[in-house]
N, C-alpha and C positions, 0 to 999 in steps of 0.2 A: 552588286545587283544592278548594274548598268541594263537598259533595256533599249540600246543602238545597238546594229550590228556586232556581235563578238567578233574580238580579237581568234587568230589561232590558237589551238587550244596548247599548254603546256604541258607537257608530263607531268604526271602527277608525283615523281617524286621532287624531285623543282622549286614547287608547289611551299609558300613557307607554312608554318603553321601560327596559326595568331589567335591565342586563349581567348576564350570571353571573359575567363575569369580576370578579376581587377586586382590588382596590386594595394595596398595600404595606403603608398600615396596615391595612385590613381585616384583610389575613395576620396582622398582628402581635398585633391581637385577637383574632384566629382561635386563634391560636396558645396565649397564654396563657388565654381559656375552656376550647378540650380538653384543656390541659392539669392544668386542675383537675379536669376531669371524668376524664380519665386516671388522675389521683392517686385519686380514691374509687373508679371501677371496677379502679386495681391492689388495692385494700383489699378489696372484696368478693371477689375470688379469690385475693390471695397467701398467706390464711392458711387453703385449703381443704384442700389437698395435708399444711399443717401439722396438722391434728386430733388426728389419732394421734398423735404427739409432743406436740401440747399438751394435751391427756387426763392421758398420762404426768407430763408434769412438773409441771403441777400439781395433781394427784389428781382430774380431772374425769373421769367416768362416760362412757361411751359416749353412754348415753340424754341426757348433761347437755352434751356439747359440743354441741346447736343454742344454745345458750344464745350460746358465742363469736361466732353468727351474727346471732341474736335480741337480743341486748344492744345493736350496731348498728344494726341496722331499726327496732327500738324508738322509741327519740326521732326518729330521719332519718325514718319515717313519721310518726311524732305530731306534728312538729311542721313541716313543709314547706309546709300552705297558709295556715301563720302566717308564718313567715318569707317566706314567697312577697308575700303581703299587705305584712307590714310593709317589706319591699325595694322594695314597688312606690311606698308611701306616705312614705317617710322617708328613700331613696336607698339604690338596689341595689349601689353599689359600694360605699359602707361595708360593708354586713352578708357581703357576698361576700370582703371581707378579712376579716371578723372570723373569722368560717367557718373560712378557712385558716391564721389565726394559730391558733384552738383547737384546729384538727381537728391541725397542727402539733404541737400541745403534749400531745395527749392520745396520739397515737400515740408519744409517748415515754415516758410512762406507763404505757402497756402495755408495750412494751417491758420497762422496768423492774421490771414485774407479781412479786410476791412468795407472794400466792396467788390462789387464784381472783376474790375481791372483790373486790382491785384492780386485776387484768385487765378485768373485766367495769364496772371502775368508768370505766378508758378508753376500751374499745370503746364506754359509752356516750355518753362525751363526744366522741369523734369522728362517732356518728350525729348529734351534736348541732350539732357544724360542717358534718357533711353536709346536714342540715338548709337549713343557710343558703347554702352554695355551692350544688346541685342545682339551687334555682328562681331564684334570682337569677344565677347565669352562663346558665341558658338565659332569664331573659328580656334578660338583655342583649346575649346572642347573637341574640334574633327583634325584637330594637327595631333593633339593627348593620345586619341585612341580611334588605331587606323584601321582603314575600312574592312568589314569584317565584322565578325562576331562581336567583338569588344567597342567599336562604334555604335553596330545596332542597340546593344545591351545600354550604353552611353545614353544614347538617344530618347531610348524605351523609357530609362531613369527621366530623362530629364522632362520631357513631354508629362509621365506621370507628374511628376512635382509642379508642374505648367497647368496642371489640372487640378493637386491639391491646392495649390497659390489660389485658385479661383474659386475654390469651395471655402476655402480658408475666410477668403476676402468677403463674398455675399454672405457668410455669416457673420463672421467678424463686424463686417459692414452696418448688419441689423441688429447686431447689440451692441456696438458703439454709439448706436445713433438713436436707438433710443436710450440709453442710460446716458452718454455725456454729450450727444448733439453731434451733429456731420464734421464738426473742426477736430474731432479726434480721429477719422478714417486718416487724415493726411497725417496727423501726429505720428500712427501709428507704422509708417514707412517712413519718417525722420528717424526712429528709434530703430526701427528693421536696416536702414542704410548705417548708423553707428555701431551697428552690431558688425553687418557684413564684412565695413572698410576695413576693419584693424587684421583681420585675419586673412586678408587677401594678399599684401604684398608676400608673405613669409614661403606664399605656396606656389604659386602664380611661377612659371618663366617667364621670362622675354622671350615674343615671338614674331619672325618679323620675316619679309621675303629676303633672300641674301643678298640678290643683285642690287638691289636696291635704284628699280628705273625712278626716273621724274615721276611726280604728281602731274597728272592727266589735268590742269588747271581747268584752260574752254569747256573741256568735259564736265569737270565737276560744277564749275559757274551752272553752266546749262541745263544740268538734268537738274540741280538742287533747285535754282527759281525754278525751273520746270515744274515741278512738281511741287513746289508749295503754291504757284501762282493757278497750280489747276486743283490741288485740293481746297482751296481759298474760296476756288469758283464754284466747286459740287455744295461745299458746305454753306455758302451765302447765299447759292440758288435754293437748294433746299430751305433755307428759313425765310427768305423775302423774293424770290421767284427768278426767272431767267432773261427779267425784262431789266434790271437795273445796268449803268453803262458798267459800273466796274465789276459787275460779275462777266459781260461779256469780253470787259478789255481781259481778265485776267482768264477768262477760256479760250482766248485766240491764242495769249501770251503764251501763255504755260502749252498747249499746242505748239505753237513754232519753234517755242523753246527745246521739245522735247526731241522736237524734228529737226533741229540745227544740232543734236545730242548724239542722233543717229550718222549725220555726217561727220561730224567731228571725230566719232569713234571711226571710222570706216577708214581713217585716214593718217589717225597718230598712231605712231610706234608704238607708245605702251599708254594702249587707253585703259580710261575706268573702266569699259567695260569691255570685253570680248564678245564683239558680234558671232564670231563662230559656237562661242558660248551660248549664245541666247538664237542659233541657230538647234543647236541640239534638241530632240524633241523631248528627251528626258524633261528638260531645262523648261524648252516653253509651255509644252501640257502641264507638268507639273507645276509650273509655277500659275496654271490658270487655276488648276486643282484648287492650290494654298488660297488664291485671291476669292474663290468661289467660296471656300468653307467657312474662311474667316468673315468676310463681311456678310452672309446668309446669318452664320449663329449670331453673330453679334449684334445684330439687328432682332432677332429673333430675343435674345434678353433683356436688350432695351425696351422693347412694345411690350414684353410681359412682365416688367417690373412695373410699368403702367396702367397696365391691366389688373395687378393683383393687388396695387394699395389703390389704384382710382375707382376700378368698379367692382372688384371683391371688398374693396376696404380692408386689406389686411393689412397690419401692421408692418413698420420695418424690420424687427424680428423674427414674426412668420415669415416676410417674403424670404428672409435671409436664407429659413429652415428648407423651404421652395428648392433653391437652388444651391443648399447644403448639400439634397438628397442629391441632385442633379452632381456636383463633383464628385459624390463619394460612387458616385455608380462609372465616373470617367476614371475616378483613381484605379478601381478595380479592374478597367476596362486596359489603362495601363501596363499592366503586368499580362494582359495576354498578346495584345495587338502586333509587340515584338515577334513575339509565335506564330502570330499569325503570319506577319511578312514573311518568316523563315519557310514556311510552309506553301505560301500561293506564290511570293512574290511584292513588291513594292507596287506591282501596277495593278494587279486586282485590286487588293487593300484598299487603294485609293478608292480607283472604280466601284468596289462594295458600299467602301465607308459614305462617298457621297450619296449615292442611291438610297441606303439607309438613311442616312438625315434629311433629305428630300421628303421622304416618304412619310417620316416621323414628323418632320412640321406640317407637314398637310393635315396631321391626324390632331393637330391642334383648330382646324379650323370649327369644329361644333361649339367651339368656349362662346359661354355666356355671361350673364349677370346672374346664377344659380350658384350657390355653395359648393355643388357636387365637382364644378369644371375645376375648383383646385388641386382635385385627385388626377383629372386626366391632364392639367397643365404641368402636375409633377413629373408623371410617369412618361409624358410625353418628351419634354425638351428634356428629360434624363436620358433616357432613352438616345433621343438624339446626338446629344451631348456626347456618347460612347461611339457613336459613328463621327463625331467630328472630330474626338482624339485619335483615332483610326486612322483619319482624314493628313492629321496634321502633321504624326509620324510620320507617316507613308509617301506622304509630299515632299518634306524635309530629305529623306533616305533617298525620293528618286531624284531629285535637283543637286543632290553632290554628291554621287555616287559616280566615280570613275577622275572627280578632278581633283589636280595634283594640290598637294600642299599649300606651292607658292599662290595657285588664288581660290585657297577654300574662303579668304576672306571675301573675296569678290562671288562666290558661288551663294556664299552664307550670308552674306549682304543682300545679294537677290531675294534668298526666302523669307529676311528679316522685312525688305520690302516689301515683299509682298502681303505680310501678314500685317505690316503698319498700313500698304494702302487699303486696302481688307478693312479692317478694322474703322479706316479712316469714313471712305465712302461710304457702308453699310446704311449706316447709321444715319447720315444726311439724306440719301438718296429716298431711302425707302422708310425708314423710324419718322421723318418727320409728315408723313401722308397719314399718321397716329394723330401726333402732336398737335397736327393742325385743322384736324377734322372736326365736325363740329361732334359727331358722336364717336368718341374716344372706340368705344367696341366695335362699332363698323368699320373705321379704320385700321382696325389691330386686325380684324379679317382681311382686310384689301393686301393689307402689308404681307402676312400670314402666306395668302395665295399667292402672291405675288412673288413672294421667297421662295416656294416651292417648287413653282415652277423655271427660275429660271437656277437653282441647283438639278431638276433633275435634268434640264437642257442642257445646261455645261457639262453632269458626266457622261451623256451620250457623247458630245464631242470628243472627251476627254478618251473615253475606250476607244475608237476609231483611233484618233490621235496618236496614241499611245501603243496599240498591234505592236505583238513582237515582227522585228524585219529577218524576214524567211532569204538565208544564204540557198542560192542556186550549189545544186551537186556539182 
């Protein structure tokens, strides 16, 4: 579904044929990939509903719980088109166990968290295994099953289970935490990663690029501070402002850093990244797509987890229920959204999916301090929730669609980033104009508007951007 200029067309006998239907083992691959990817999106939601209780217990601030977020994103963004790289060059399934052995070990450590520095000392060592599971189980999910029907289908699966993992997790979330307390949301992905490890190696290949060029070193130094030294600066401007020196030594840093990343690749034989790659417009609209979807929703469940136990007062449980409803309407959303691409295309889909979730948080802006807005806050970000599954599909299928094998790890690495930086910024940028306000529901409006509008700017961009390119006769 490439959407750059086609190639000449092929004869259509030629043409090979590639089932969507799956094979046994395919399923049993299938299976243990989403299920990793399962295990870090239940981690990204089972500890959102926890906040408030983990605030309390261990003496974190309002303004200071993005941090339980941000601690997370942190290294799983800085460090994903390294491990992405190094998975592709030295073999994906190692670093894709190692991933789950750490990410294992670290979600027991939080658990075990004593005060805030050793909570946040796990959360970031599980970003840190996320790191390496993220691009390496999806490139060895797009090396499995080639492009084509049986990818799409691949994808469709796994996005679904991307969205059960998060309805799974916000309810899981609210009745962990209220029956045994927030220290059982991390328990409960120490026990999810002991499950996953043992059945991994038996199924798992080795997959790796054949040539086997150098590690892109300068490259990887650069963009990795790069990018931890500029998410360091979003997320510590966000809680203490843009006036501190080390927020702006580490905005200049992470800047030049990223811009010595560009020349660096422009110039080695086998960089980490391929500029003609991230020339591609597939490549770069869709990857504003992904960044645009991800940090809008994500932000959008942060401020209303806030909203529904700060000024509804509802429980951790109800809120769970909240955003139960909300995955089970994404799950369902799942099973058609594939059909849908098969039917319009990968670049409408996206262009829909965004416009719809734009349109859908706007329609969150009448919430109040009235009982009634939990109806509309359900229906709404469910709602939405279905356009940003749509979103995430469609972004994913158009950023690796047409590249070869040997760097789907570097293609899939990009998307992995872009949904960690997503994820990462959202949340600082715009969650903490909530946190910090003096009245919480005027802020969750400001934030609200704020998302709204600038998802529905990015996919006006995005459709221009993206035009199919008309071959002259």
């Amino acid at each position: 579904m490439a959407i750059d200029t086609p190639a000449p067309a092929t004869p259509p006998a030629t043409l090979p044929v590639r089932p969507a239907r799956l094979s046994a083992r395919d399923r049993l691959v299938l299976f243990v990939l989403c299920a990793a990817q399962f295990m870090v999106a239940l981690d990204f939601s089972v500890l959102n509903v926890a906040l408030p209780e983990l605030g309390t217990g261990l003496g974190m601030s309002r303004s200071a719980l993005q941090w339980a977020v941000t601690a997370f994103a942190l290294p799983s963004g800085g460090f994903l088109l390294l491990f992405g790289r190094v998975g592709d060059l030295y073999g994906r399934r190692k670093l894709f166990l190692s991933g789950l052995a750490l990410f294992g070990a670290a979600s027991l450590l939080a658990a075990l968290a004593w005060d805030p520095a050793s909570f946040l000392t796990g959360r970031a060592l599980q970003g840190l295994g996320a790191a390496a599971i993220v691009p390496t189980g999806m490139s060895l999910l797009t090396t499995t099953f080639p492009e084509g029907p049986a990818r799409d289908r691949a994808l469709g699966i796994s996005g679904t289970l991307l969205s059960l993992g998060f309805t799974i997790g916000m309810v899981a979330g609210g009745v962990l935490t209220d029956t045994f307390g927030w220290r059982s949301t991390m328990a409960l992905l120490a026990v999810f990663a002991l499950i996953v490890l043992p059945l991994a190696p038996g199924l798992l290949p080795e997959s790796r690029t054949p040539d086997r060029p150098r590690l892109d070193v300068p490259g990887a130094v650069t963009v990795t501070t790069g990018l931890l030294s500029l998410i360091y600066a979003l997320s510590t401007a966000a809680d203490r402002g843009f006036g501190r020196l080390d927020v702006l030594v580490a905005l200049v840093a992470g800047l030049a850093l990223l811009t010595a990343f560009a020349v660096i690749e422009s110039r080695t034989a086998a960089p980490l990244v391929s500029l003609p790659m991230l020339r591609r417009r597939t490549v770069a609209w869709g990857n504003l797509g992904g960044l645009v979807t991800f940090s809008m929703m994500s932000t959008v469940v942060f401020v209303l987890t806030l909203y529904l136990q700060e000024v509804l007062r509802l429980s951790a449980f109800r809120t769970g229920l909240v955003f139960g409803v909300q995955g089970v309407l994404s799950t369902v959303a799942g099973v058609f959204v594939p059909k849908v691409i098969g039917r319009f295309g990968a670049r409408l889909t996206l262009v829909g999916s965004l416009a719809g979730q734009g349109v859908l948080v706007a329609a969150l802006l009448p919430l109040n301090a009235h009982g009634w807005s939990v109806w509309l806050a359900t229906a709404a970000v469910s709602l939405a929730s279905m356009c940003h599954l749509g979103a995430v599909i469609s972004y994913g299928l158009t950023v690796t669609s047409g590249v070869p094998d040997g760097e789907q790890g570097l293609a899939t690495g990009l998307v992995t980033s872009t949904q960690q930086v997503g994820l990462t910024v959202g949340v600082p940028l715009l969650g903490v104009l909530a946190t910090t306000s003096g009245n919480l529901l005027a802020g969750v409006h400001t934030v609200l508007a704020l998302d709204a509008v600038l998802v529905l700017g990015a996919t006006a961009l995005i459709a221009v951007g993206l035009r199919p390119v008309r071959v002259a006769a």
